[in-house]
C-alpha positions as CSV (number, residue, x, y, z in Angstrom):
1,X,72.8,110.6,112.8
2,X,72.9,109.8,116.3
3,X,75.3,110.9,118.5
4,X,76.4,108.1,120.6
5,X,79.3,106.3,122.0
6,X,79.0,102.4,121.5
7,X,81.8,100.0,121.6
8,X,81.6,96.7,120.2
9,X,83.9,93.6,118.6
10,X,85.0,90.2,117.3
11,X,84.1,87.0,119.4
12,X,87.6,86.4,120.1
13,X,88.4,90.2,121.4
14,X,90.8,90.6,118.6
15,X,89.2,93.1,117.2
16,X,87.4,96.1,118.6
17,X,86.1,99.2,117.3
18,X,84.3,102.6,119.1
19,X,81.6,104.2,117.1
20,X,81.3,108.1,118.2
21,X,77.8,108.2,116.4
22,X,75.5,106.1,114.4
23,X,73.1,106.6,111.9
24,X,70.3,104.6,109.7
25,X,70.1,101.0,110.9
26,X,68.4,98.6,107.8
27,X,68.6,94.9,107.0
28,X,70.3,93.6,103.5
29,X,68.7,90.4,102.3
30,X,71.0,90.6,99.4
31,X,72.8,86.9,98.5
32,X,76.6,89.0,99.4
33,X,75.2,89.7,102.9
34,X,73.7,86.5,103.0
35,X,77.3,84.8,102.4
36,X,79.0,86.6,104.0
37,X,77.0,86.4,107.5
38,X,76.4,82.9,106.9
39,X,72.5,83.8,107.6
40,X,69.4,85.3,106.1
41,X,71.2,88.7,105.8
42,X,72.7,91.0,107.9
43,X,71.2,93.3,110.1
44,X,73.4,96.8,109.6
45,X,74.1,100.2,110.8
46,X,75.7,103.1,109.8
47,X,79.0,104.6,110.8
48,X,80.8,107.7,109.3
49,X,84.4,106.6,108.7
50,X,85.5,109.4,110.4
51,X,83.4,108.3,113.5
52,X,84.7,104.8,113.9
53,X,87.7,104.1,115.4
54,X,89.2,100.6,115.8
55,X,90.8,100.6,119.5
56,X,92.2,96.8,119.3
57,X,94.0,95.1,116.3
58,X,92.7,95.9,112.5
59,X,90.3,93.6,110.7
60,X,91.2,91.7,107.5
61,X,89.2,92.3,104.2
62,X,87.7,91.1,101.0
63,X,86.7,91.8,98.3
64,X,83.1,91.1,97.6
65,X,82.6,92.9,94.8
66,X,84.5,95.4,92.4
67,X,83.3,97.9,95.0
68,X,83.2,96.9,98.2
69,X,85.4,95.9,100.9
70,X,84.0,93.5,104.3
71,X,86.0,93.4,107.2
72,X,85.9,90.5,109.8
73,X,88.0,89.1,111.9
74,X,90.7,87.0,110.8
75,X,91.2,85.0,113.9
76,X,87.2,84.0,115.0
77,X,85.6,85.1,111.5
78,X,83.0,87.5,112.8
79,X,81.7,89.7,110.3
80,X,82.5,93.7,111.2
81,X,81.5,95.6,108.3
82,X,81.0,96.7,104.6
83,X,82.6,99.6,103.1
84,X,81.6,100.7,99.8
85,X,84.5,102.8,97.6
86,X,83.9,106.2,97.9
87,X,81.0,105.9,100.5
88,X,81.8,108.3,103.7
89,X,79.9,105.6,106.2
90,X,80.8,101.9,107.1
91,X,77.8,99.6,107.4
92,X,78.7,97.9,110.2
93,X,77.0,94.6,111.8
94,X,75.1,95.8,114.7
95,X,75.1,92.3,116.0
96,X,79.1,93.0,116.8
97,X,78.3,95.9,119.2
98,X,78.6,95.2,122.5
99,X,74.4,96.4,123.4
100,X,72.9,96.0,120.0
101,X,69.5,96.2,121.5
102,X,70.6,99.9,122.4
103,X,71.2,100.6,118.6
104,X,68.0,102.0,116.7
105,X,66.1,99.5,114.8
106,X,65.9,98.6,111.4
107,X,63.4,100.7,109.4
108,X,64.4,99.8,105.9
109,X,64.9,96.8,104.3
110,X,67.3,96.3,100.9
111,X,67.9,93.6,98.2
112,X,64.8,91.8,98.5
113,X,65.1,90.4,95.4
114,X,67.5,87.8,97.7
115,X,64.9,87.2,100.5
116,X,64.7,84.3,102.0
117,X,60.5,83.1,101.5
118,X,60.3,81.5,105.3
119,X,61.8,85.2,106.6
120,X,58.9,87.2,107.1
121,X,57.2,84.2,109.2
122,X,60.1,84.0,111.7
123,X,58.2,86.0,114.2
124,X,55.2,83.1,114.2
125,X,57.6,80.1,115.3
126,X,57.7,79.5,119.0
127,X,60.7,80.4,121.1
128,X,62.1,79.0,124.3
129,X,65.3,80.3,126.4
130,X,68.6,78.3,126.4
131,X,67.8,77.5,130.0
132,X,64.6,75.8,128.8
133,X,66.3,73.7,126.1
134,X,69.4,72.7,128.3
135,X,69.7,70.6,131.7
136,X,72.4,72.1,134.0
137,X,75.3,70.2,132.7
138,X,75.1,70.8,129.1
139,X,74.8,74.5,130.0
140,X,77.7,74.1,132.1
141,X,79.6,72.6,129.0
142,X,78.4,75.5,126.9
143,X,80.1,78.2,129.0
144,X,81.4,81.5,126.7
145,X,84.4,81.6,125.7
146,X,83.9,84.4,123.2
147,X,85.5,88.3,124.6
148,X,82.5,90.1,126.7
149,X,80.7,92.4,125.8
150,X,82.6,95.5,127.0
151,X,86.1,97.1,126.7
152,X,89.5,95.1,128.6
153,X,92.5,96.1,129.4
154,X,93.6,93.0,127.6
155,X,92.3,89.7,126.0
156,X,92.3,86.9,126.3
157,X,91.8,88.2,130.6
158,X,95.4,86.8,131.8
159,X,95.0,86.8,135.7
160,X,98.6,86.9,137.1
C-alpha cells in the first residue's frame, strides 16, 4: 500500500471521497465491469475501507452480483467503486480521482476471459487532441460543466 492522500469524485460534485492510501492498481475486463463502466472495463485501484472516506454526499448501490456491491453516483451516474462482501479494500475507479495519472499503474490484468479482441491494439490507432478535432466555436459549445478536479467549499460554485 501506498500512503497517499488523493481526493477524487462524481462528474456532478455530488459525491466525493478522500483516499488516505492506495494500493494495487489492475484492469478488470470482466463483462460486470464492462456494464457497468459502459466501456472495455474498468481501470481500478485499491482502497482499504478504513482508508476511504466519503467527504460529500454518499453514493447509491447495486447489486451486481450475490457478492458485490458498486457505488456510483445517483445524480450524473459515474461509476465510484466495487465492494466485495467481506473484502477489507474498495476497488475504486481511478478514473474518478481527481489526478489519476498520479495513481500507480495498472500491473495486473483480470477476467480476460471477457476481453474485448480490438483491446490490446488500442495503443496502434492514431490520436489527435480535442483542439485538433474542434474549430474554436464547437470547443466553446463543449465547455465543462462536470465538478473540477479538486475539493470546493460547495457545488455547484454559487457566486453571491
Amino acid at each position: 500500500m501506498t500512503a497517499t492522500s488523493s481526493s477524487g469524485g462524481c462528474q456532478c460534485g455530488a459525491v466525493r471521497f478522500r483516499a488516505e492510501e492506495v494500493g494495487d492498481a489492475g484492469f478488470c475486463h470482466c463483462r460486470m465491469c464492462q456494464k457497468a463502466f459502459g466501456g472495455p472495463g474498468a481501470a481500478l485501484i485499491s482502497v482499504p475501507v478504513g482508508k476511504l472516506e466519503w467527504t460529500r454526499g454518499r453514493p447509491a448501490e447495486f447489486r451486481s452480483s450475490p457478492v458485490v456491491a458498486r457505488g456510483f453516483c445517483a445524480g450524473c451516474g459515474t461509476p465510484l467503486y466495487m465492494l466485495e462482501d467481506g473484502w477489507p479494500v474498495y476497488d475504486m475507479a481511478m478514473g474518478a480521482f481527481d489526478d489519476p495519472a498520479a495513481l500507480p499503474a495498472p500491473d495486473h490484468q483480470v477476467g480476460i476471459e471477457s476481453k474485448l479482441p480490438w483491446f490490446d491494439s488500442l495503443h496502434r490507432l492514431p490520436g489527435r487532441r480535442t483542439d485538433e478535432d474542434r474549430a474554436p466555436a464547437d470547443l466553446a459549445r463543449l465547455r465543462s460543466l462536470q465538478h473540477p478536479d479538486r475539493d470546493t467549499a460547495q457545488w455547484p460554485d454559487i457566486k453571491s
